[in-house]
C-alpha positions as CSV (number, residue, x, y, z in Angstrom):
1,X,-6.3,194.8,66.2
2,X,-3.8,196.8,67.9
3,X,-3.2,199.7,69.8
4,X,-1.5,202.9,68.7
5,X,-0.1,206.0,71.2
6,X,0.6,209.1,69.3
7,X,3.4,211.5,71.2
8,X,4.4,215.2,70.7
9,X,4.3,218.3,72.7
10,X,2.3,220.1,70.1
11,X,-1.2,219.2,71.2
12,X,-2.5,220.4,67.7
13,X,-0.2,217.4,66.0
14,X,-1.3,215.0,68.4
15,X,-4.9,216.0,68.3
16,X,-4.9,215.9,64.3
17,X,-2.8,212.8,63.8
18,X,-5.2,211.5,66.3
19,X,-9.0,212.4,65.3
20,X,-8.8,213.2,61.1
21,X,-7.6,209.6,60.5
22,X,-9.8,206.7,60.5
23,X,-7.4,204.5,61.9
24,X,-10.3,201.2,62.6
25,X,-10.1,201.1,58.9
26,X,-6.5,200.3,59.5
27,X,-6.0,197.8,62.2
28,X,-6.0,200.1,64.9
29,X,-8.3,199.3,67.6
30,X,-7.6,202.3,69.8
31,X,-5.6,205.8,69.8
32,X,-3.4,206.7,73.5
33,X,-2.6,210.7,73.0
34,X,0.6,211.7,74.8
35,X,1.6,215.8,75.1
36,X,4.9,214.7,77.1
37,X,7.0,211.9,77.0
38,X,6.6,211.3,81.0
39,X,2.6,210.9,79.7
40,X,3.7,208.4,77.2
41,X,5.4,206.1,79.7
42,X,2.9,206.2,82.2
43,X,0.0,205.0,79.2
44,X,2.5,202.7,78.4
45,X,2.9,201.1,81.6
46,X,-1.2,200.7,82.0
47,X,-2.1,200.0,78.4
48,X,-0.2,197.0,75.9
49,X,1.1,199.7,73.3
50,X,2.1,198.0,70.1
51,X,3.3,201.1,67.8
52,X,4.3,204.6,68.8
53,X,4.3,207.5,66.6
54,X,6.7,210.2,68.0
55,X,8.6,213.4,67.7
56,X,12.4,213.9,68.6
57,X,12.3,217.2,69.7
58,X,10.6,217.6,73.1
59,X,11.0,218.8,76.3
60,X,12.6,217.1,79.4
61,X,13.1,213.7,77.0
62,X,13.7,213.5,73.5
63,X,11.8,210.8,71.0
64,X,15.0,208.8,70.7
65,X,15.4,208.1,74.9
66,X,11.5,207.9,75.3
67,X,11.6,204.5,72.5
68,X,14.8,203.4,74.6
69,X,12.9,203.9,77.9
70,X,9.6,202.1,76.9
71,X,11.7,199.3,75.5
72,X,12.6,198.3,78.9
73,X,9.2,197.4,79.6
74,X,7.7,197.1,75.8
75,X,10.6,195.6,74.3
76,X,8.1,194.6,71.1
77,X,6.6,198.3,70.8
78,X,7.0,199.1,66.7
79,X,8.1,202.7,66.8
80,X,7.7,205.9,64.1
81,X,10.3,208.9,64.3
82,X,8.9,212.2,63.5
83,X,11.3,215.1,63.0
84,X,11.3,218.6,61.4
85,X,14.8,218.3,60.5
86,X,16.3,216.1,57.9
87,X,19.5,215.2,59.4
88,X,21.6,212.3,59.2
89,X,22.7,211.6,62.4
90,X,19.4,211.3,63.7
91,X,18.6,208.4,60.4
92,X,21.8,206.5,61.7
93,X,20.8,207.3,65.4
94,X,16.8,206.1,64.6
95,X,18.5,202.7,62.8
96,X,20.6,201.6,65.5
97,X,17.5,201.6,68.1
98,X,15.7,199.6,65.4
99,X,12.5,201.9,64.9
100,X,10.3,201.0,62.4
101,X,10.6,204.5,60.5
102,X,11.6,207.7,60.5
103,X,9.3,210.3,58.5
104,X,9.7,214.3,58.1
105,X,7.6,216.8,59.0
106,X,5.0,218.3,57.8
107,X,4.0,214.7,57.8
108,X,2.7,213.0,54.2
109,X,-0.4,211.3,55.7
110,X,-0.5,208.8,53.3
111,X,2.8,207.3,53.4
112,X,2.1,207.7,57.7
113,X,-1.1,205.8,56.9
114,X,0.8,203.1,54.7
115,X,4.0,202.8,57.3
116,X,1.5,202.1,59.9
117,X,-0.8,199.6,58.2
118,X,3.0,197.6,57.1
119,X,3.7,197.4,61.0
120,X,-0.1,195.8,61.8
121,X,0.0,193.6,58.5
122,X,4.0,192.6,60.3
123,X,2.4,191.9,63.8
124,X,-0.9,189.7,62.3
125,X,1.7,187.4,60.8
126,X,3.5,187.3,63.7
127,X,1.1,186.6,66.0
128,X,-0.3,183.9,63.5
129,X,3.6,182.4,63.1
130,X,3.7,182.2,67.3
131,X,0.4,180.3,67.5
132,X,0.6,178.1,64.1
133,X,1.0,174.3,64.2
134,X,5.0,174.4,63.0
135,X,5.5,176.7,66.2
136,X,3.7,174.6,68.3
137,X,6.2,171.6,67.4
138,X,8.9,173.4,67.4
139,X,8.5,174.3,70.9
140,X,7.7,171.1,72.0
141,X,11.1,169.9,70.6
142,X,12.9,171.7,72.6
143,X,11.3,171.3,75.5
144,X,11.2,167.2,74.9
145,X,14.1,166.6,77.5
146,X,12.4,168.1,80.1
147,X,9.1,166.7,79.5
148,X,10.5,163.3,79.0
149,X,12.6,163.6,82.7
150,X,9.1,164.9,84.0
151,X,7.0,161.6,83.2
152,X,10.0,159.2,83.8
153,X,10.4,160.6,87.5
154,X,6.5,160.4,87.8
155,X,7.1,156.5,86.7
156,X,9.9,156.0,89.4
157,X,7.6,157.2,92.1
158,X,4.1,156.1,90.8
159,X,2.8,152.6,91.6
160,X,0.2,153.0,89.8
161,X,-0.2,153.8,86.5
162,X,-2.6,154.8,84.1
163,X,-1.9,152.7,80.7
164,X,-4.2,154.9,78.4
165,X,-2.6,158.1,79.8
166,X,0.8,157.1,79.5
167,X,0.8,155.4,75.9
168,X,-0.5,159.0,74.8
169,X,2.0,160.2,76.6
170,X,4.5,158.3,75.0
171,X,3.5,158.6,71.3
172,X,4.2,162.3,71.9
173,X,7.7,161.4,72.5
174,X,8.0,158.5,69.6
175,X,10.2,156.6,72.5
176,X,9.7,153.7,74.6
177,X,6.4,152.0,74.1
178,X,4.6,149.4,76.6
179,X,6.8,146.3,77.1
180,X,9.8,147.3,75.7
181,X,12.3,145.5,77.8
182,X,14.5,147.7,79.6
183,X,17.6,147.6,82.0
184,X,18.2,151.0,84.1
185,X,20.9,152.5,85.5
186,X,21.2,154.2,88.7
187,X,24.0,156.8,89.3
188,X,25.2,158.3,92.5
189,X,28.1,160.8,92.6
190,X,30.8,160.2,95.0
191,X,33.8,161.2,96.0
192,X,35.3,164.4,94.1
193,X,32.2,165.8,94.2
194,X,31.7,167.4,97.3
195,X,33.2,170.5,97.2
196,X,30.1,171.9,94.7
197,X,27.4,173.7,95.5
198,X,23.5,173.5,94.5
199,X,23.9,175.1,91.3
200,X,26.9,173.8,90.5
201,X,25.9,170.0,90.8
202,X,22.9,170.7,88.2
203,X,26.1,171.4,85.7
204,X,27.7,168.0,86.9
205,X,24.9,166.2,86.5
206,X,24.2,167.3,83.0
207,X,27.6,166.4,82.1
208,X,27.3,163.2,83.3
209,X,24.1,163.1,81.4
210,X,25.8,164.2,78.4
211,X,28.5,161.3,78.4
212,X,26.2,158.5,79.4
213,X,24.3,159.4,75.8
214,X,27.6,159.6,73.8
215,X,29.1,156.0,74.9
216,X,25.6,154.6,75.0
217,X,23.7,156.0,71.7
218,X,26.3,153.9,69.8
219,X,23.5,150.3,70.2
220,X,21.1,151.7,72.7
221,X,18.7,154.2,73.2
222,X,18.5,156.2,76.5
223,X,16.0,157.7,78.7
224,X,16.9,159.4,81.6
225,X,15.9,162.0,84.5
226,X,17.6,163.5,87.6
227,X,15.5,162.8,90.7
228,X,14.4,164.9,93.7
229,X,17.3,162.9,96.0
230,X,20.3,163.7,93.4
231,X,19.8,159.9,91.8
232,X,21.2,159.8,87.9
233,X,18.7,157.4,86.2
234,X,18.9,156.1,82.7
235,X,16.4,153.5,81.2
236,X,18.4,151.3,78.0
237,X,16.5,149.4,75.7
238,X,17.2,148.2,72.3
239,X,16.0,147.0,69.2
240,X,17.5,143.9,69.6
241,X,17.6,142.1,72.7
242,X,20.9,140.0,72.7
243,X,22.4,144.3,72.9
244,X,21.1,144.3,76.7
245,X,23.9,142.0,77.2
246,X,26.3,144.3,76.4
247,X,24.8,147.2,78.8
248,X,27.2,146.0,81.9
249,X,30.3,146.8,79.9
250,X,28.7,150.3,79.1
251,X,28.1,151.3,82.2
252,X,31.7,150.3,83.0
253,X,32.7,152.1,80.4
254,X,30.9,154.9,81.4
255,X,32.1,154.7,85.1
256,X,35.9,154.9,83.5
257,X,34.8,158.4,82.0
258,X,33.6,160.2,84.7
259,X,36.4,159.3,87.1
260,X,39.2,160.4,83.8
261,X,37.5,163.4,82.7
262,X,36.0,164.4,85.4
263,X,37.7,163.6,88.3
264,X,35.1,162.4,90.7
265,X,33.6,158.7,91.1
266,X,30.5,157.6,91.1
267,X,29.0,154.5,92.0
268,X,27.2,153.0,89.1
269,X,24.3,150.2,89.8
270,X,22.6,148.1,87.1
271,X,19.6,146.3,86.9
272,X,18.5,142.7,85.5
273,X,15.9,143.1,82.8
274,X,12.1,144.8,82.9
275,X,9.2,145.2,81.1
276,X,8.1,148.9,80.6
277,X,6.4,150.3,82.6
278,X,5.3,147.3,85.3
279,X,8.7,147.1,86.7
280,X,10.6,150.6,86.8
281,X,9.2,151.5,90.2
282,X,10.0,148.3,91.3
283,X,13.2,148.0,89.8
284,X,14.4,151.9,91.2
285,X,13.2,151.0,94.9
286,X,15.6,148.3,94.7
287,X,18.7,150.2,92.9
288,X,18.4,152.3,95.3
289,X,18.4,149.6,98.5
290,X,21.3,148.2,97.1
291,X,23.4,151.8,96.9
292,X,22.6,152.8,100.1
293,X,23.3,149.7,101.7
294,X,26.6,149.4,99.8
295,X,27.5,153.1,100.2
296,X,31.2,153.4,101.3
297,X,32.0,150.1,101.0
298,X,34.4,150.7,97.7
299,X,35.2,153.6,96.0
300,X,33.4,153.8,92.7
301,X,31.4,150.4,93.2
302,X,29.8,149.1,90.5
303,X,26.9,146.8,91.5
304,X,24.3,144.7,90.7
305,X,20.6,145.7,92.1
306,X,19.5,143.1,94.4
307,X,16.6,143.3,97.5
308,X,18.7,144.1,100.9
309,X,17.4,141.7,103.8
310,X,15.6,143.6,106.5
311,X,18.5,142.4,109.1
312,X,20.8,144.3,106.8
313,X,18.8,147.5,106.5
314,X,19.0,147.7,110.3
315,X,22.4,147.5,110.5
316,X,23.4,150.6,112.1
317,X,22.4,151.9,115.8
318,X,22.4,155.3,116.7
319,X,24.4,156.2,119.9
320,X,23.6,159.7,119.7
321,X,22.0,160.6,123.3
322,X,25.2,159.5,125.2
323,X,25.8,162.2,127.6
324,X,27.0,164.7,127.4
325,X,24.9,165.5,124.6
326,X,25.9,167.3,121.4
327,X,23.1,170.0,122.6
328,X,25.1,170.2,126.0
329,X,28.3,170.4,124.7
330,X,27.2,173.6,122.7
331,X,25.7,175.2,125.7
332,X,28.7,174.7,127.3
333,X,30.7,176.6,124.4
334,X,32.9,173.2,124.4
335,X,33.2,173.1,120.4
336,X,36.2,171.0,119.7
337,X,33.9,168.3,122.2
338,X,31.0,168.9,119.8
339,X,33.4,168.4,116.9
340,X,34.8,165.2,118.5
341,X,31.3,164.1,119.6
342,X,30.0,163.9,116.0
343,X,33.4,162.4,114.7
344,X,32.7,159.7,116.7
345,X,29.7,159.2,116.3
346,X,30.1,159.6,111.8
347,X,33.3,156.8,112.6
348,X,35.4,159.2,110.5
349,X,39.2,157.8,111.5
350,X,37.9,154.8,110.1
351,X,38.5,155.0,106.4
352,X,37.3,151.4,106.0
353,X,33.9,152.2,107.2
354,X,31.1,154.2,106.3
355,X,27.6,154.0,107.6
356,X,24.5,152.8,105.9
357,X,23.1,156.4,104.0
358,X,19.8,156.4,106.2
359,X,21.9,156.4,109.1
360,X,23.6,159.2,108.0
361,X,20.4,160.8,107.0
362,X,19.4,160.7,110.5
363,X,22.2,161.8,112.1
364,X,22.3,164.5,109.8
365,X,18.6,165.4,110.8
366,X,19.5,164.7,114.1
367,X,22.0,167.4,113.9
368,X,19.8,169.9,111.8
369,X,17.8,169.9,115.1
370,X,20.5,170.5,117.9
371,X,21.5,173.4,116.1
372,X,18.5,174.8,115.4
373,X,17.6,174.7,119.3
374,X,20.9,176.2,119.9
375,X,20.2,179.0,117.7
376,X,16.6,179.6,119.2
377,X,16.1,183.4,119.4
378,X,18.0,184.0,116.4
379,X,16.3,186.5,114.1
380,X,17.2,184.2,111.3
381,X,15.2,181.5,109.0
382,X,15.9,177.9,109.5
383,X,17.4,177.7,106.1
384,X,19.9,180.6,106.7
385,X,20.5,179.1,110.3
386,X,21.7,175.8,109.1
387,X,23.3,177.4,105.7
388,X,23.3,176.3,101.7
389,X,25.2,173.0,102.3
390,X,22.7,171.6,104.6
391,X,20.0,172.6,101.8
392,X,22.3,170.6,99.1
393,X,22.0,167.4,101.3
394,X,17.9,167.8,101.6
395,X,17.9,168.2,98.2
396,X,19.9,166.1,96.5
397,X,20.0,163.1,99.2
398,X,22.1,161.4,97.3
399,X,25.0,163.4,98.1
400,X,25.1,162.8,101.5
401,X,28.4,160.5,103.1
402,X,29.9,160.9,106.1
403,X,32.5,163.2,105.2
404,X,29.9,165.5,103.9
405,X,28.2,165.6,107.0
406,X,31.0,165.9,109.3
407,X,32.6,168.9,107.0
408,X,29.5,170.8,107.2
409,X,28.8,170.0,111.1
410,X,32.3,171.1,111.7
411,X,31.9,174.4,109.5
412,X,29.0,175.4,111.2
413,X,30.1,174.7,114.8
414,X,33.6,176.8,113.9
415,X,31.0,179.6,112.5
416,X,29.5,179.8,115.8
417,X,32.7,179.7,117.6
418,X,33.9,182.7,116.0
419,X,30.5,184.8,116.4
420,X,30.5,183.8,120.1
421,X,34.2,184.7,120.7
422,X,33.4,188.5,118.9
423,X,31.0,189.0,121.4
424,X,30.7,186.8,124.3
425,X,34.3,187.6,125.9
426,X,33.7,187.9,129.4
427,X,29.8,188.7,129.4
428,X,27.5,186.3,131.8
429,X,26.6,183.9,129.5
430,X,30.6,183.5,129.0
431,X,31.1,182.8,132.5
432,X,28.0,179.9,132.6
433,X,30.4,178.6,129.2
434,X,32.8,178.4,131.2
435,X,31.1,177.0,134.3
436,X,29.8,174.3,132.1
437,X,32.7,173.6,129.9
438,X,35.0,172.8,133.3
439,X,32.1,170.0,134.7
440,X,31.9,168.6,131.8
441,X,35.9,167.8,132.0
442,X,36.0,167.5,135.5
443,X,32.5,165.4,135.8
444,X,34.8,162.8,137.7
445,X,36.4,164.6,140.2
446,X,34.8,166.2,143.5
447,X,34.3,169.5,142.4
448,X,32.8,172.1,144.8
449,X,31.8,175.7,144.5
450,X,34.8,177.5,145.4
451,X,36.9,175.3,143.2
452,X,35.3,176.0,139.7
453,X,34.7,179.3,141.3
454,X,38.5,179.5,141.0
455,X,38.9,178.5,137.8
456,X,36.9,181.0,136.1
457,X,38.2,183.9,139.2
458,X,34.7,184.8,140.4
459,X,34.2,185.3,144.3
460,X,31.9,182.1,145.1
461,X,29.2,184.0,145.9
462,X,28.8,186.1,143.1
463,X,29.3,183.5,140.6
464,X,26.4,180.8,142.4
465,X,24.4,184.3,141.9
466,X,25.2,184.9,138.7
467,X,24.9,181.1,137.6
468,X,21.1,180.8,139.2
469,X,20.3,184.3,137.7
470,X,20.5,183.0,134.0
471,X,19.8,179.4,134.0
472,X,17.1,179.3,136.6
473,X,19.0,176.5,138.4
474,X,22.2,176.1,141.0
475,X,25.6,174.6,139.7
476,X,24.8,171.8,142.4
477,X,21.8,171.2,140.0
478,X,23.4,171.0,137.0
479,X,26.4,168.5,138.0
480,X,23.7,166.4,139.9
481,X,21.4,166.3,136.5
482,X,25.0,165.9,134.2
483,X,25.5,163.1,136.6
484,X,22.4,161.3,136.8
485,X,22.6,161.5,132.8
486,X,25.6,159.7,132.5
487,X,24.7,157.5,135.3
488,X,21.9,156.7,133.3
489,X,24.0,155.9,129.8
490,X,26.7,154.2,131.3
491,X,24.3,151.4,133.1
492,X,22.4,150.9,129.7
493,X,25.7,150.5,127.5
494,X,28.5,149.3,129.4
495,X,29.4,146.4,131.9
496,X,31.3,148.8,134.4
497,X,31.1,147.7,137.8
498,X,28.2,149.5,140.3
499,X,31.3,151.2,141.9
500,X,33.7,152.1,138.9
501,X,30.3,153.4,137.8
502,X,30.2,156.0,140.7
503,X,34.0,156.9,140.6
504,X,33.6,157.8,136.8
505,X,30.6,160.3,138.0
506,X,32.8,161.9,141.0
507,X,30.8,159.5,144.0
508,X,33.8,157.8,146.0
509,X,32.0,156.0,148.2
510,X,29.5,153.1,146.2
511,X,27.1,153.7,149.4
512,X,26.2,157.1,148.6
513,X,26.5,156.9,145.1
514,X,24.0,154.2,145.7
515,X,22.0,156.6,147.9
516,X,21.9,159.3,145.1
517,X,20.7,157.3,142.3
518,X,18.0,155.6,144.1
519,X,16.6,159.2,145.4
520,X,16.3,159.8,141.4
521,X,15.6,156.8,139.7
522,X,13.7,154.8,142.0
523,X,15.5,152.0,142.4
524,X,19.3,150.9,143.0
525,X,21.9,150.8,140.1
526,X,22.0,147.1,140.0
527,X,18.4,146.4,139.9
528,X,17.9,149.5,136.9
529,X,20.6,148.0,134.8
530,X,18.7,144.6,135.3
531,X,16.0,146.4,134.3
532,X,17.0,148.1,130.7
533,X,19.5,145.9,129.4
């Protein structure tokens, strides 16, 4: 049953079209009056109108803009034109907004009645086409990609699975049934690919989709999804099990394409044989040990999946709290020390090298939370603190290498350079930069009050005023705390001698150095190296 709205500015059409025809008899489950077209929109936007008689002539709105208004938000509403003149302009006019029909006045009320009983008979088989069996399956095709990704990344992160469930699962797909043998591949884009964004990687990955299916389809039949981390993954299997030989010279083949057509490698990483579905979690966890652990190692590897010892997972150590910090150096406004600090610490003059990828996660969460702190007080969200690149990197973890990470570290810290150069200049917190920035680079030297004084041409007072005022401490605080600090680092991780030790840190005679460290850590350098090698 549908709903019908009658519109016109003569109440007495409305009223008659309205009340002297049965219209229940006709499909029409209720009749909406309108005496303006402003009422028609605003019954419109309340009740789910499905045909609209109206006239053209009418104040403030004509017939033919009301219809193209309450298309906007009824873009299925089946619409009558009534007019008093029999003009052809307004035929072509009511054809090209696609109304149902366009009667004259006085109206014939049984060719109104038949017009409008056509448009219910048109919308009942509609309805019926949308909800019929054929619809349903057609549908269903076209979604079929993306249900099939949907179940395989549930496998790839499941351990357990539920048989029943799954083999209806899979008879919806006519695919892979239970112990098919498989081989997968995992992919991981590389280098070439760093310079696109979020949305932009989707398209990549699609493509690469797109290829792996037209070198494989030839002998193999592919399923394959995108994971939450960025990972490519395809499960082969064929009819015929001497093929799965043949799937290492594929996936070469494959790797061959992406870096010729698309300029970018990838690193490809192939499995030995598994039974669906008992091994594909099993099978993925250790793909992806073997990428990360061999990430960097070669441009575009291609590898074999194999379990990584723990030893070898634990290769890397993070040397990230030698002082000064990255935290302090951005206090201090020193960004190309920041910059340096993290280039270090990423190794990124050394080409050969690139660190294990949950190193580099960590460091990159590491980093996530210094700036973050720095920004505290900042109106902004986390997410639009740390920018869209950042976001890519969560999201699709496979992404992330050391250049990566270093190019958006750098980008940010310049970012914040820049604001704080528009509008720090020579403001107080500019003048405790500045403070800062010269111990840090002076650290070993005996620096005194009316020396950095001096340097940033502040009478002594004002500036050990100033400096207390807005940190809540005295400069001779801070160089005793940056001191102690790096005191601290340098006894854990080097063998400098006790009094090289103290000359590095500004102390020139070992005794009071001595004296000094003992007063804050308890105990004499000698005896607290001893203590935490």
């Amino acid at each position: 049953m549908c709903q019908l709205l009658i519109v016109d500015d003569e109440t007495s059409v409305v009223d008659s079209l309205a009340l002297t025809i049965p219209w229940n008899e006709y499909g029409i489950e209720e009749v909406h009056k309108a005496y303006s077209a402003q009422e028609a929109l605003q019954i419109s936007e309340k009740q789910a109108i499905d045909i609209m008689i109206t006239d053209i002539q009418m104040p403030e709105m004509n017939g033919f803009q009301l219809n193209e208004k309450i298309k906007t938000s009824s873009p299925n509403i089946k619409t009558i034109i009534l007019t008093g003149y029999d003009d052809f302009k307004y035929a072509q006019k009511a054809i090209r907004q696609q109304t149902v029909d366009y009667l004259l006045k006085p109206v014939d009320i049984k060719l109104l009645i038949k017009t409008v009983q056509n448009i219910v008979q048109n919308i009942e088989t509609e309805l019926k086409e949308t909800s019929s069996y054929q619809h349903i399956k057609n549908t269903l095709h076209v979604n079929m990609p993306m249900l099939k990704s949907q179940l395989l990344n549930d496998l790839l992160k499941n351990d357990v699975v539920d048989l029943n469930h799954l083999r209806k699962r899979l008879a919806v797909f006519d695919s892979f049934k239970l112990d098919d043998l498989f081989m997968m591949i995992v992919i991981r884009l590389d280098e070439g690919f760093e310079s696109y964004d979020l949305k932009s990687m989707s398209l990549i990955e699609f493509a690469v989709s797109n290829i792996s299916e037209e070198i494989f389809q030839e002998l193999f039949e592919l399923w394959n999804c995108i994971t939450d981390h960025g990972y490519i993954v395809f499960l082969v299997k064929s009819d015929h099990r001497g093929d799965l030989k043949l799937v290492n010279s594929y996936a070469e083949k494959l790797q061959k394409y992406i870096q010729t057509f698309m300029q970018g490698s990838i690193t490809v990483c192939l499995s030995n044989i598994g039974v669906f579905p008992y091994d594909v979690r099993n099978i993925y966890q250790t793909s992806i040990e073997t990428i990360k652990y061999n990430v960097g190692k070669n441009k575009s590897n291609f590898i074999i999946a194999k379990g990584i010892s723990k030893e070898l997972k634990n290769g890397n150590t993070i040397n990230l709290h030698e002082v000064p910090t990255i935290n302090s150096l951005l206090e201090a406004g020193d960004w190309d020390g920041a910059i340096a600090r993290i280039s270090h610490v990423l190794a990124i003059t050394d080409e050969t090298s690139e660190p294990s990828h949950d190193y580099l996660f960590r460091i990159l969460l590491y980093l996530a939370s210094s700036f973050s702190i720095f920004c505290k007080g900042d109106d902004r969200t986390t997410e639009e603190q740390l920018g869209e690149e950042f976001e890519l990197l969560i999201q699709k973890r496979s992404l992330i290498t050391k250049n990566r990470v270093f190019n958006w570290a750098e980008k940010w810290i310049n970012s914040i350079r820049n604001k704080h150069t528009n509008y720090i200049d020579d403001s107080q917190e500019r003048i405790i930069a500045k403070v800062r920035a010269f111990i840090h680079e002076n650290l070993s030297e005996d620096m005194s009050l009316q020396t950095i004084a001096e340097k940033v041409n502040l009478h002594p007072v004002y500036l050990s005023k100033v400096y207390k005022n807005i940190t809540n401490e005295t400069i001779g605080e801070y160089i005793y705390q940056l001191r102690m600090k790096r005191a601290d680092f340098l006894l854990r991780n080097t063998n400098l001698k006790i009094a090289d030790v103290g000359n590095e840190l500004g102390f020139f005679s070992q005794s009071h150095f001595i004296k000094v460290f003992k007063k804050r850590y308890g105990c004499t350098p000698q005896k607290y190296r001893d203590q935490n090698k």
